[in-house]
C-alpha positions in Angstrom: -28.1 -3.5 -2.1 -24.7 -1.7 -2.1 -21.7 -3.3 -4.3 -18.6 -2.1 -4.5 -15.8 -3.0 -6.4 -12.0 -2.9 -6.9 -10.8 -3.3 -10.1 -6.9 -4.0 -10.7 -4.7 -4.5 -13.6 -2.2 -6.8 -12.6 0.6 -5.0 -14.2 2.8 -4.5 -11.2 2.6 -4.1 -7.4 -0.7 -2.5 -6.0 0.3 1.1 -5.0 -1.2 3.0 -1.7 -3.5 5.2 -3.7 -4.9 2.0 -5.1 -4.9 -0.1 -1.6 -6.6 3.2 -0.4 -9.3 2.8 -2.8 -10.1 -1.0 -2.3 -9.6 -0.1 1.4 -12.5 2.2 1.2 -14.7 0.6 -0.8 -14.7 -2.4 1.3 -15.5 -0.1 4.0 -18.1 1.4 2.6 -19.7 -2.2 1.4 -19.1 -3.8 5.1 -20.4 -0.7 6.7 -24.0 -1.1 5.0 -24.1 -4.4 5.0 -23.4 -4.7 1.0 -21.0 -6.7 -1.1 -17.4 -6.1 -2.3 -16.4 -7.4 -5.5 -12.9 -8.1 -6.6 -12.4 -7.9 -10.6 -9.4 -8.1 -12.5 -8.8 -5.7 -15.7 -6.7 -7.7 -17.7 -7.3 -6.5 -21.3 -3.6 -5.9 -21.9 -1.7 -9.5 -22.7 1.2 -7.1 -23.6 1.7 -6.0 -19.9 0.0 -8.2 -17.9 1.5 -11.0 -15.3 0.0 -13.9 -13.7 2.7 -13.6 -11.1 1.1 -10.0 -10.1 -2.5 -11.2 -10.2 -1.0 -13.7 -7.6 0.7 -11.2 -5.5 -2.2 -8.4 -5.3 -4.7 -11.5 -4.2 -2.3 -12.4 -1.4 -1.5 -8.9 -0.2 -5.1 -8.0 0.0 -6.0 -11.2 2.1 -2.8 -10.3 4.2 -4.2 -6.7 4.8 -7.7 -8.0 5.5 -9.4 -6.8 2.6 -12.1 -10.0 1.7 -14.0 -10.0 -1.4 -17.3 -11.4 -1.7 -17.2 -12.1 -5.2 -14.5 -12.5 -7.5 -11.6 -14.7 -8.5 -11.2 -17.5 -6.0 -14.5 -17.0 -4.4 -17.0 -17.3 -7.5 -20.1 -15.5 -8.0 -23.5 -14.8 -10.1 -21.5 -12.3 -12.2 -18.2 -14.3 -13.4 -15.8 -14.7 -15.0 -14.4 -12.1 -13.0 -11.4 -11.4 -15.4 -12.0 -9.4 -18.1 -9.5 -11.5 -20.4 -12.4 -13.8 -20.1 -15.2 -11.6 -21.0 -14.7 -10.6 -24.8 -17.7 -12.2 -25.9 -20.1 -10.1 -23.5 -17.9 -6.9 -24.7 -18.1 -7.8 -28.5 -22.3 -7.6 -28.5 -22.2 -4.4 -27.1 -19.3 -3.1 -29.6 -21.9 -4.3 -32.0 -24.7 -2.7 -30.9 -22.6 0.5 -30.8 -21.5 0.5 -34.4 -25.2 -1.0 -35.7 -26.3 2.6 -34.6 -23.8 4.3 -35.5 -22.6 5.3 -32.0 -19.0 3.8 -33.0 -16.8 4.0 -36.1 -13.3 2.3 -37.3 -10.7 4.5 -37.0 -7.4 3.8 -38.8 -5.4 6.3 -38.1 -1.7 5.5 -37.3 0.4 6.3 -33.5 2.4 8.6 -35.8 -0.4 10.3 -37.0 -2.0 10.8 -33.7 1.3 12.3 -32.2 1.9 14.5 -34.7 -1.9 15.7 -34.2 -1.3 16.0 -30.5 2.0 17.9 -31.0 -0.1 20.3 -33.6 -2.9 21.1 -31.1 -0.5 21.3 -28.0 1.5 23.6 -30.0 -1.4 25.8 -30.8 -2.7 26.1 -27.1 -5.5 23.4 -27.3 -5.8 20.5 -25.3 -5.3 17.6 -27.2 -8.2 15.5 -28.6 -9.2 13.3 -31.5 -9.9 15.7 -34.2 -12.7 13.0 -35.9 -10.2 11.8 -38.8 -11.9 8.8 -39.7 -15.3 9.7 -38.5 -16.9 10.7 -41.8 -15.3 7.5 -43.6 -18.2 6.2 -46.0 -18.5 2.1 -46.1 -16.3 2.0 -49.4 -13.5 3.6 -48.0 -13.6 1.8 -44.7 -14.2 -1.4 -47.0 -11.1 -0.5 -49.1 -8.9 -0.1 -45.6 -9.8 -3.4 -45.0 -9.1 -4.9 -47.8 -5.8 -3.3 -47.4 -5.1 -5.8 -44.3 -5.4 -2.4 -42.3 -6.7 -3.2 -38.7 -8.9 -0.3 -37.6 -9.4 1.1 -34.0 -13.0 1.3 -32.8 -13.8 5.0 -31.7 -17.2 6.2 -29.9 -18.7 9.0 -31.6 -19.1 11.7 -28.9 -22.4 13.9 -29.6 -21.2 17.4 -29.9 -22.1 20.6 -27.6 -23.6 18.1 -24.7 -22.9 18.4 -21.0 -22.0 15.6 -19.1 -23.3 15.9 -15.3 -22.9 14.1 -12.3 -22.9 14.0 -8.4 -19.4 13.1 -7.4 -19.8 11.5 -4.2 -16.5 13.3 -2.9 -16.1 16.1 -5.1 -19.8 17.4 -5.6 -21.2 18.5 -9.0 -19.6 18.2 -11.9 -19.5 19.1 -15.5 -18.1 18.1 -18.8 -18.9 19.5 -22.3 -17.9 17.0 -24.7 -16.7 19.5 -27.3 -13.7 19.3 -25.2 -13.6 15.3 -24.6 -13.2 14.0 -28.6 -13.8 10.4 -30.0 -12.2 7.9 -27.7 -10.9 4.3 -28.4 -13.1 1.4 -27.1 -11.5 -1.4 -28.9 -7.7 -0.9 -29.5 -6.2 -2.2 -32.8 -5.1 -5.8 -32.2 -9.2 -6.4 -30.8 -8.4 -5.6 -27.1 -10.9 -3.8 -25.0 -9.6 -0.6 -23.5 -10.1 0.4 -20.1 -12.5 3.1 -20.8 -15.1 0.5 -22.0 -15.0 -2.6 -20.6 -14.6 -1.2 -17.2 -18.2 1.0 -17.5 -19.9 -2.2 -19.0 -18.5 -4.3 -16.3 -19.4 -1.7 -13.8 -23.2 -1.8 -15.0 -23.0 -5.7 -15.6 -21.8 -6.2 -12.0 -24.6 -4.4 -10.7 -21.9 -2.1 -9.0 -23.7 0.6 -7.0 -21.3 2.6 -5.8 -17.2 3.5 -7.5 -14.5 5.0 -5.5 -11.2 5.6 -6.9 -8.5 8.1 -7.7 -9.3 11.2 -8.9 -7.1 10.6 -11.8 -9.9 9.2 -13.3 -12.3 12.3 -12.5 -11.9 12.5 -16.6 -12.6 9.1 -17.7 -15.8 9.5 -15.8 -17.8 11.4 -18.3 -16.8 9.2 -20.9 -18.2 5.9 -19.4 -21.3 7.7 -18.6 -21.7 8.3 -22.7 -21.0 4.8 -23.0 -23.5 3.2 -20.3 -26.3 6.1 -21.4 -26.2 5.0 -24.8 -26.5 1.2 -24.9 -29.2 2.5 -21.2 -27.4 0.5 -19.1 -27.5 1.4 -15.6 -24.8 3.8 -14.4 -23.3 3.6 -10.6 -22.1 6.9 -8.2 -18.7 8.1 -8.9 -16.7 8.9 -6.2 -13.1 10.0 -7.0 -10.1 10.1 -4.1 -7.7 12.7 -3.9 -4.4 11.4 -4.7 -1.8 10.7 -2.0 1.4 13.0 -2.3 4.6 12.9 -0.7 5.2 15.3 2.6 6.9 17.6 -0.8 3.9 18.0 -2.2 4.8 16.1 -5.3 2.8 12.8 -6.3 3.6 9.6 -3.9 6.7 7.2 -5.6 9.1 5.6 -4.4 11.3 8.4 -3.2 9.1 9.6 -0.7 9.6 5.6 0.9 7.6 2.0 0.0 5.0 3.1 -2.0 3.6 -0.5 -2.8 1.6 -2.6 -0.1 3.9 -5.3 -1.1 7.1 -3.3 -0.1 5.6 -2.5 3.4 4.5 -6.4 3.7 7.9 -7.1 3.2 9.6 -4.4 5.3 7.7 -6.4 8.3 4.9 -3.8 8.8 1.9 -5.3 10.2 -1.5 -5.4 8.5 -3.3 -3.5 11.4 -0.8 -0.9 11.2 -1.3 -0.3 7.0 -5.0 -0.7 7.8 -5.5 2.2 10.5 -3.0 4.4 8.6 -5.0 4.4 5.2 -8.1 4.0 6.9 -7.4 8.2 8.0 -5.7 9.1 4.9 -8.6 11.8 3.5 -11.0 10.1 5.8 -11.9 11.5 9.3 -12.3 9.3 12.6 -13.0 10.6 15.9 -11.5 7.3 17.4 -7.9 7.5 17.3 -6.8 4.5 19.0 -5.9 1.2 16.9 -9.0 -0.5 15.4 -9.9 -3.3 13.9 -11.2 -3.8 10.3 -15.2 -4.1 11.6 -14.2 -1.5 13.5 -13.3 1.2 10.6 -15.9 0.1 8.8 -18.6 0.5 11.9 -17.4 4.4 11.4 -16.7 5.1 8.1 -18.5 7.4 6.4 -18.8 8.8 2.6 -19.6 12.1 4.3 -16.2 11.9 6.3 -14.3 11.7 3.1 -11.9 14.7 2.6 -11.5 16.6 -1.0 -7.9 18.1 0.1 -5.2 16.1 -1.1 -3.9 13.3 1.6 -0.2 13.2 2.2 1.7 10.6 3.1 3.3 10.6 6.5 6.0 8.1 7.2 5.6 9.2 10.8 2.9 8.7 10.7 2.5 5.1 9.6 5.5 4.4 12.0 3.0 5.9 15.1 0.4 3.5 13.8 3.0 0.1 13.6 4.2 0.9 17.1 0.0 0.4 18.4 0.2 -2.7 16.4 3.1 -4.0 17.6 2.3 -3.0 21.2 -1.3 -4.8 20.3 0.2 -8.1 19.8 0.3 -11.0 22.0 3.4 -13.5 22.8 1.9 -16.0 19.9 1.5 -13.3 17.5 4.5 -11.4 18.2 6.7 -15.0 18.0 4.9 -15.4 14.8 5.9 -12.1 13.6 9.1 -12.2 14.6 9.8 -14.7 12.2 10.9 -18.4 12.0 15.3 -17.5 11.7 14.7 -15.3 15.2 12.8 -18.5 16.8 15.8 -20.6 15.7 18.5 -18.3 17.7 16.1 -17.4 20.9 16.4 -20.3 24.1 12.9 -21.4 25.0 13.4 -19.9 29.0 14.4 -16.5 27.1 11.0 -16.7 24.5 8.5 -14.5 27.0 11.3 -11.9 28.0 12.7 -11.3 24.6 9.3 -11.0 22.9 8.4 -8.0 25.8 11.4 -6.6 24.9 10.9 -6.6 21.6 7.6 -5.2 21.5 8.2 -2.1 23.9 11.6 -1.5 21.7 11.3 -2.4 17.7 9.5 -1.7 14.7 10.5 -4.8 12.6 11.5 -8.2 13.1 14.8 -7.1 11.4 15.6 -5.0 14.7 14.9 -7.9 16.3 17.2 -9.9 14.8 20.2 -7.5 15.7 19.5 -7.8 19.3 19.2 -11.7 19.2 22.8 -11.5 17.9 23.9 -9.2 20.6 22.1 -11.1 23.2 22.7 -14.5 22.3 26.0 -14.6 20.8 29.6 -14.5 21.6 31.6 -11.3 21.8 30.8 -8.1 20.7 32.2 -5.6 18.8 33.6 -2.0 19.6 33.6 1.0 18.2 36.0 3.3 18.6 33.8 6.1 20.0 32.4 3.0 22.1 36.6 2.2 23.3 37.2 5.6 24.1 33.7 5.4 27.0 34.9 2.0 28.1 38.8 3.9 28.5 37.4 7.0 30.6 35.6 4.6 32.5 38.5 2.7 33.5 40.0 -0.8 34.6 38.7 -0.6 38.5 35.0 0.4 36.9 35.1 -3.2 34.6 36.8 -5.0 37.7 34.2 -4.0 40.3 31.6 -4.7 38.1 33.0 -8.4 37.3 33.1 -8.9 41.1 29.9 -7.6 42.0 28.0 -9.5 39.1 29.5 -12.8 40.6 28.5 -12.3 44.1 25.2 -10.9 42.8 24.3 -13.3 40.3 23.9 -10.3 38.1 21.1 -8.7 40.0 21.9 -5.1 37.9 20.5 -3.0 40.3 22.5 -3.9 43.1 25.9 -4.0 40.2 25.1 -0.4 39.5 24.6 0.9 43.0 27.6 -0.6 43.9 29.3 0.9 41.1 28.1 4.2 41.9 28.8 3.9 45.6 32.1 3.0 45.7 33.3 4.9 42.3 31.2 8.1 43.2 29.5 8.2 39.9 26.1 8.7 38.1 24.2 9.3 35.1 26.0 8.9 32.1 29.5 7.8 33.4 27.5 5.2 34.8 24.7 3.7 32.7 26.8 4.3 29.3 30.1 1.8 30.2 27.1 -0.6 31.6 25.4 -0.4 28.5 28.1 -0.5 25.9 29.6 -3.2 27.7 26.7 -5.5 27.8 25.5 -4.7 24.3 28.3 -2.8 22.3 25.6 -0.2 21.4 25.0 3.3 22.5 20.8 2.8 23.2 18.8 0.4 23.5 16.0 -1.5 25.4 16.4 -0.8 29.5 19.2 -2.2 31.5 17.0 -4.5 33.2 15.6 -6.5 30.6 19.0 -6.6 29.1 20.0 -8.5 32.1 17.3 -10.5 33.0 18.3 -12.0 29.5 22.2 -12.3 29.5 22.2 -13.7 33.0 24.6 -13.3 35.5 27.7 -15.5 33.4 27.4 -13.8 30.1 27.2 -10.4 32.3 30.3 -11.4 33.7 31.9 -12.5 30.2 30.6 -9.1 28.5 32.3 -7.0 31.6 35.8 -9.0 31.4 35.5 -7.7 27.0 34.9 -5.0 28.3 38.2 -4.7 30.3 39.9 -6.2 27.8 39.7 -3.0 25.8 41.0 -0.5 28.5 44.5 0.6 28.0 
C-alpha cells in the first residue's frame, strides 16, 4: 500500500512550500487509495511550541488536508511525535556505534566555525573534516570523565556514490567524499532531523516522500543511515521551491506566506486548495475543484521540475471561483458573525448576492454594510467637487422622483437624464457617490434594491446638502 507523510516541526506557522508538500502528498495517497500520515518532528524543546502544534493541526483540517494516522486520530505506528520516541531512536544509535558506524564527537561550535571559515576561505565546501573520528576509547573515556558531552557523528564510508531515482528530479548522485560526518544525536541527547526523520520514515512504513527540494541534500544522508542498520528506504521526491514573481525565494514581502495568514485574511480553503494544487503541478481542468477532485487527477508524472512562482493574481482568480461557488448559508457563514449583527433579515439574500459578485473578503464586506446600513456618509473632496458640477436641480429632481417612484432607480435615472439632457458619467457618478460616497462599486441596482426608496431619498437630500 502507498503511505505518505507530512512531517512538521512546530516551530512557527506552516509556510506555502510546506502546505504545498502536505498538499501533494495527500494527493498522491487519496489518489491511490493509500494512507496519509501526519507526524510531528519535535526533537528541538529549545524551539518548539505547543501553541504551533495546535495551530498547524487546525489549519490543515480547515484546508481539508485529513490524516489517516497521526496525532488525534491514533494509529499502529504511534506515538506520532518524535518527542515521544527517544527510546525507539536510542537502540538504533546503539546499534550504530556497537559497529562502529557512529563515533562521539566533541568538538566545540567555535571550533566548527572556525573549520568552516578555513575551508570556505580556501574554496572548499564546508564539511566535517573527521576531528574526533580516530579518538581511541581512552581518550574518548578521558572526555568523559571531563563532564564533556560528546555529539554522536555517523561515519560516512569514503569514495562511495550515493544513487537514487528522484521521483521529480530523475537520477541522482552523491559521492560522500563531498558529504563528511554528520550529527545524529546533538549534544544535550536530542535527535537531529537528519536521523530520526529517515528511521521514522522506514518505521512508518512510508512509501513514498515528497518535499522541498531544499532537502535534495539530506537525502543521500538518510539513505546511509536506513542502508546501514537495512532498514527499508521510501522514494524521494523533492519540490521545487516556490519564489516570489522576483525570482527571489517566497517570504513575507512578496504577500502572506503562511496558510495561517491567508486563513486569516478571509481566503477560503477551496481557493488555497485549487491554487497550490497547480503550483508545479499540471491540470487540464481548470475550473474550481474539489479536494476528491484534485486528487482524481493528480499525477507524480504531472509534477513540474521548473521552479513554481507565486502569483498573488493568481490566487485572487482562484478566491473569486470560491466565493462565486458559495451558497447563501455558506457565504452568511463566511461573512462572519459582526456582518450578521449589522445586516436586517429582509436585506440577508440581496446583500449576500451582492457580496459574492463584488468582494474578496468578508472585510470588504463589512465596508459596504456600513455604507448601506448606516447613517450619513462621508465626502471627499474630489467626491464634493462631482456632487458641485452636478448641481442643486440634479439632487432636487432626484429627491422628487425617488418619492413618487418609491426609488425604482431606473425610472430615477431616466428621468434624470431626460429632463437634465445627460448621460454616462455626469449621470451614474453623482447617483453613485451620493448613494454610497464611493467612486465604484457593486451596480446601481442592487445598491438600491437595498437602501430602499427613504434612505435613497435621505442619501440624495446629503447629497444636496453639499452643493454650494
Amino acid at each position: 500500500m502507498i503511505r505518505t507523510r507530512f512531517s512538521p516541526s512546530p516551530t512557527g506557522l506552516l509556510h506555502l512550500g510546506n502546505v504545498r508538500a502536505a498538499l501533494f502528498s495527500a494527493l498522491f495517497a487519496t489518489q491511490v487509495h493509500g494512507v496519509f500520515l501526519l507526524r510531528v518532528e519535535d526533537t528541538d524543546a529549545t524551539r518548539n511550541d505547543q501553541k504551533f502544534l495546535d495551530v498547524l493541526q487546525d489549519d490543515l483540517h480547515w484546508l481539508g488536508l485529513e490524516w489517516q494516522e497521526g496525532p488525534g486520530v491514533g494509529g499502529p505506528h504511534a506515538p506520532y511525535q518524535q518527542s515521544q520516541r527517544y527510546d525507539i531512536y536510542k537502540d538504533y544509535y546503539q546499534k550504530l556505534e556497537s559497529e562502529g558506524r557512529a563515533y562521539p564527537c566533541f568538538c566545540t561550535d567555535q571550533e566548527l566555525a572556525l573549520n568552516r571559515k578555513i575551508q570556505l576561505s580556501r574554496g572548499h565546501a564546508p564539511r566535517y573534516p573527521g576531528t574526533c573520528r580516530h579518538l581511541s576509547n581512552d581518550e574518548v573515556a578521558k572526555r568523559l570523565a571531563q563532564g564533556l558531552k560528546p555529539a554522536l557523528r555517523f561515519l560516512v564510508p569514503e569514495n562511495t556514490m550515493i544513487e537514487f531515482e528522484d521521483i521529480v528530479k530523475g537520477p541522482q548522485k552523491f559521492n560522500s567524499d563531498d558529504i563528511g560526518d554528520f550529527i545524529i544525536r546533538r549534544a544535550d541527547g536530542s535527535s537531529s532531523f537528519m536521523f530520526c526523520n529517515a528511521i521514522d520514515d522506514s518505521l512508518m512504513e512510508i512509501t513514498h516522500v515528497l518535499r522541498g527540494e531544499d532537502h535534495l541534500a539530506n537525502t543521500p544522508r538518510q539513505l546511509m543511515i536506513l542502508q546501514t542498520l537495512n532498514m527499508p528506504t521510501p522514494q524521494y521526491g523533492h519540490l521545487s521551491l516556490i519564489m516570489g514573481e522576483d525570482g527571489a525565494k517566497l517570504s513575507k514581502r512578496h504577500g502572506s506566506s503562511s496558510l495561517h495568514d491567508l486563513r486569516e485574511q478571509g481566503f477560503l480553503p477551496s481557493a488555497v486548495l485549487n491554487y497550490l494544487a497547480r503550483l508545479s503541478h499540471t491540470y487540464n481542468e481548470q475550473k474550481l475543484l474539489s479536494f476528491s477532485q484534485l486528487a482524481h487527477h493528480f499525477s507524480l508524472d504531472k509534477i513540474s521540475r521548473a521552479p513554481a512562482r507565486f502569483d498573488h493574481n493568481q490566487l485572487l482568480h482562484w478566491q473569486k471561483e470560491a466565493v462565486m461557488a458559495l451558497d447563501q448559508d455558506a457565504a452568511w457563514k463566511w461573512l462572519g458573525s459582526e456582518i450578521e449583527k449589522k445586516v436586517p433579515e429582509k436585506a440577508r439574500e440581496a446583500f449576500i448576492e451582492m457580496m459574492r459578485l463584488n468582494v474578496l473578503y468578508p472585510s470588504e464586506a463589512e465596508k459596504w454594510v456600513e455604507i448601506l446600513f448606516g447613517d450619513e456618509l462621508q465626502f471627499k473632496d474630489e467626491q464634493k467637487n462631482v456632487l458641485n458640477a452636478a448641481g442643486k436641480e440634479f439632487f432636487v429632481l432626484a429627491q422628487e422622483v425617488t418619492k413618487q417612484q418609491e426609488g425604482d432607480l431606473k425610472f430615477i435615472l431616466n428621468e434624470l437624464k431626460t429632463k437634465l439632457n445627460i448621460s454616462g458619467k455626469q449621470l451614474f457618478m453623482p447617483v453613485r457617490i451620493a448613494l454610497t460616497g464611493e467612486d465604484h462599486g457593486p451596480e446601481l441596482a442592487q445598491i438600491a434594491v437595498l437602501l430602499g426608496a427613504e434612505k435613497m431619498h435621505k442619501r440624495f437630500a446629503q447629497a444636496l446638502s453639499q452643493v454650494s
